[in-house]
DOMI-591292 format. One line per 4 residues: for each residue y, z, x of C-alpha. Coordinates in nm, 3 decimals. Last residue first. Layout:
Y/Z/X; ...
//
This chain:
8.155/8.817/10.796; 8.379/8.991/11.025; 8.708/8.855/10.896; 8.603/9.018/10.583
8.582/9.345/10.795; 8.945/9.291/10.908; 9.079/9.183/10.585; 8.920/9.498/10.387
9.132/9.734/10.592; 9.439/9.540/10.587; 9.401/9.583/10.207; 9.374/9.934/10.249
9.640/10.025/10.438; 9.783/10.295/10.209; 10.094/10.256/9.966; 10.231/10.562/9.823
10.533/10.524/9.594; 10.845/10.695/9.505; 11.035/10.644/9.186; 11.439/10.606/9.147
11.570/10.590/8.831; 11.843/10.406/8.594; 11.574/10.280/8.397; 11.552/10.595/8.218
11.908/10.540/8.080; 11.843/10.223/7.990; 11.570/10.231/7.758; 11.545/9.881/7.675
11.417/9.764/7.337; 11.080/9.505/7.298; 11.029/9.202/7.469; 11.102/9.154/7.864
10.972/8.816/7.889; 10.846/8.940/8.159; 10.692/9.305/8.167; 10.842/9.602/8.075
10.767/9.955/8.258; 10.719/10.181/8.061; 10.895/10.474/7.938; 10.810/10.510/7.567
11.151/10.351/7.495; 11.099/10.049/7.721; 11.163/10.087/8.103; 11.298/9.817/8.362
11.091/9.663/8.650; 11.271/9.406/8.760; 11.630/9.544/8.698; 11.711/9.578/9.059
11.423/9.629/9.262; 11.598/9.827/9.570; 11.358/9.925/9.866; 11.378/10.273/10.077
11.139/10.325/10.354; 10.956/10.651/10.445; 10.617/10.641/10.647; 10.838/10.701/10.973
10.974/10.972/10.869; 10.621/11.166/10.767; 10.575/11.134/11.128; 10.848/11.319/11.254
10.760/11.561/10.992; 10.413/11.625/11.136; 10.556/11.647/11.494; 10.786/11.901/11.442
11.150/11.811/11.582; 11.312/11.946/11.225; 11.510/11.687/11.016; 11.207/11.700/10.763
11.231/12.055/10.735; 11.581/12.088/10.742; 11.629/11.855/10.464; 11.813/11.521/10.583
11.541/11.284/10.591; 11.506/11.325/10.220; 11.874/11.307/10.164; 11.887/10.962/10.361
11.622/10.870/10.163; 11.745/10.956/9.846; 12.077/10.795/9.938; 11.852/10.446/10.063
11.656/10.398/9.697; 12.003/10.475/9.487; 12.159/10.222/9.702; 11.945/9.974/9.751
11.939/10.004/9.332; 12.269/9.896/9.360; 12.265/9.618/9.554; 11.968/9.460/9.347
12.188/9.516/9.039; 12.487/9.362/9.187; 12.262/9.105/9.298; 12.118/9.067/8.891
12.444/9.072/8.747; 12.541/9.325/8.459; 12.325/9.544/8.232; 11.942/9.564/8.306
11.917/9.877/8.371; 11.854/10.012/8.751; 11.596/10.069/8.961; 11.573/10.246/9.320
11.197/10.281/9.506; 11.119/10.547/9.756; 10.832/10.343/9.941; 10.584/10.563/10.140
10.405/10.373/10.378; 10.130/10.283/10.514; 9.922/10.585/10.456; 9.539/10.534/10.637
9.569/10.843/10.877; 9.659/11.090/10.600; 9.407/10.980/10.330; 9.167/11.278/10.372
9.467/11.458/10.270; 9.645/11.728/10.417; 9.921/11.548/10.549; 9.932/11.394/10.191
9.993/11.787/10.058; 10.216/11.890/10.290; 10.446/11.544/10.216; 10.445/11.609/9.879
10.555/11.966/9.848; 10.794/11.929/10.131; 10.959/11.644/9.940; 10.974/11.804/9.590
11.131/12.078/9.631; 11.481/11.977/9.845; 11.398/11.625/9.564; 11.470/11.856/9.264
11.751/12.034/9.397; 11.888/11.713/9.455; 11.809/11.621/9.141; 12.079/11.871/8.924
12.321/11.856/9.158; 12.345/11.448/9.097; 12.254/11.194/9.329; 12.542/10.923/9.348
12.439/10.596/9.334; 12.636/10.516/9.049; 12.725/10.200/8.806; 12.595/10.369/8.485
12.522/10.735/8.599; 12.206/10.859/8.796; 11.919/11.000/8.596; 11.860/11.334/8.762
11.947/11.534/8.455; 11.753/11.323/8.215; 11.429/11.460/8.342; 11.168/11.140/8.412
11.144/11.165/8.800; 10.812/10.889/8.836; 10.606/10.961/9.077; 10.379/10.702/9.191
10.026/10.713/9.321; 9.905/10.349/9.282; 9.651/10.367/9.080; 9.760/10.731/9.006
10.064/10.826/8.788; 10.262/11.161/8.841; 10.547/11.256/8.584; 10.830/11.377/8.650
11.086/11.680/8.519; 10.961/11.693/8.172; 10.605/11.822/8.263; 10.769/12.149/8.412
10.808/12.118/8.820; 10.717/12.406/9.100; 10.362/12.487/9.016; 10.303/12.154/8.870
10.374/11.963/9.173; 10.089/12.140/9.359; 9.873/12.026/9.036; 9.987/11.669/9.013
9.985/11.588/9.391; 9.614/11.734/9.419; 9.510/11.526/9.121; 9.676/11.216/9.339
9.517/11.309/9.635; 9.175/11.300/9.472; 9.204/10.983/9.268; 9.309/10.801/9.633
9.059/10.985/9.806; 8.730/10.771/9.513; 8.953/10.486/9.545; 8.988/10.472/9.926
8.617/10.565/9.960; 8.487/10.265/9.708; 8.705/10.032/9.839; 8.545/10.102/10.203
8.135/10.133/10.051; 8.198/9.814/9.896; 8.367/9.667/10.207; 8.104/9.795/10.400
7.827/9.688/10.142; 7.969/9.288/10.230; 7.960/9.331/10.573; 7.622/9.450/10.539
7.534/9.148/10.243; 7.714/8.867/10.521; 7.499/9.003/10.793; 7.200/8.970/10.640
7.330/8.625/10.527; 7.367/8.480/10.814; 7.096/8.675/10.979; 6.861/8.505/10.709
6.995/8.176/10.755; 6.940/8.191/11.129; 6.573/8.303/11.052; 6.530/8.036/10.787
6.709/7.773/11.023; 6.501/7.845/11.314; 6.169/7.845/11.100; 6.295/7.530/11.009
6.302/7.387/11.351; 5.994/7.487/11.477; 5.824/7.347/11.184; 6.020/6.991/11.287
5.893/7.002/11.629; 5.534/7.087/11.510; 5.565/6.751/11.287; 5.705/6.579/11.530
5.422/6.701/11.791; 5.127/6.605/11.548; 5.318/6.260/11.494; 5.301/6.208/11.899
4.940/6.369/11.834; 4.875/6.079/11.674; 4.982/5.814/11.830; 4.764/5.938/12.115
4.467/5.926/11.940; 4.518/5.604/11.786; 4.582/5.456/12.125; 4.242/5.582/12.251
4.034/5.456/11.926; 4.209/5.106/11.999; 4.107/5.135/12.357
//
């Protein structure tokens, strides 16, 4: 009897033991999956950043050279990461205190507009464009709501002139939805320009160039970020 009970005690342990195998292997193959899973979602989001940069460079070199045909370089310039344009000819600088457009960049933005929007419809960007943010500044002279008021202004005329051009006012579908991409957003001061034409950051050193910094740019924002939150939520 004692060489009986010892037999069974020990295939209890036996079965523990086999129990406990069983239950690591689990864990290795669950860990695995975890983190197969983990390293695709991870590539995807690689492979998505990657693609947005890699259109992003390309529809902003397309921008610069369809611009070119109708702009010299001392009308705007065109910066990527993010695509801005930024109107740098003195003639459509707005006046201290104004949100009047002057003659001068009106005819600017009756070119400019079509040009741009043909050339994002044609992108391979098209369907991922958020929005496109005309942006108003002003120098940094004066209150910082009056400012912010202000530059709402500049932003919101060259949209409402934008919207206005017979192409964009025009029942075709494309334009329709180029209008509802455009916004208009005042910064006041913010993001004033030095003498080289950059923008300044806080504490502001260096001297103001305030006649540039009465401007209005106009930004392309794609829905990339939303992008990469919905496959990290994935993970």
């Amino acid at each position: 009897m004692f060489h009986a009970r010892r037999k069974d005690d020990d295939s209890g342990w036996m079965s523990l033991s086999d129990m406990m195998t069983v239950l690591m292997v689990l864990f290795l193959i669950i860990s695995v999956t975890i983190a197969v899973s983990a390293t695709t979602s991870l590539q995807n989001m690689r492979s998505l950043v990657y693609y947005i940069t890699e259109q992003e460079q390309i529809l902003c070199e397309e921008l610069e050279q369809n611009l070119q045909s109708e702009f010299q370089e001392r009308d705007l310039q065109v910066e990527c990461n993010p695509i801005r344009i930024i109107f740098t000819n003195p003639n459509y600088e707005f006046a201290k205190n104004s949100d009047t457009l002057t003659p001068a960049f009106e005819r600017a933005l009756s070119i400019f507009f079509p040009i741009y929007l043909d050339t994002i419809d044609r992108s391979e960007l098209r369907d991922l464009i958020d929005e496109i943010r005309i942006e108003g500044h002003t120098d940094s002279d004066g209150d910082y709501i009056y400012n912010m008021s202000l530059s709402q202004d500049r932003a919101r005329n060259v949209l409402s002139f934008a919207i206005n051009l017979p192409k964009l006012n025009s029942t075709d579908q494309y334009f329709q939805w180029s209008r509802s991409l455009l916004t208009a957003n005042g910064l006041s001061f913010s993001r004033r320009l030095n003498q080289d034409g950059k923008v300044m950051e806080f504490p502001y050193t260096g001297v103001e160039n305030k006649d540039r910094s009465r401007r209005v740019e106009v930004k392309l924002r794609t829905k990339s970020k939303e992008l990469l939150m919905a496959l990290q939520n994935q993970i």
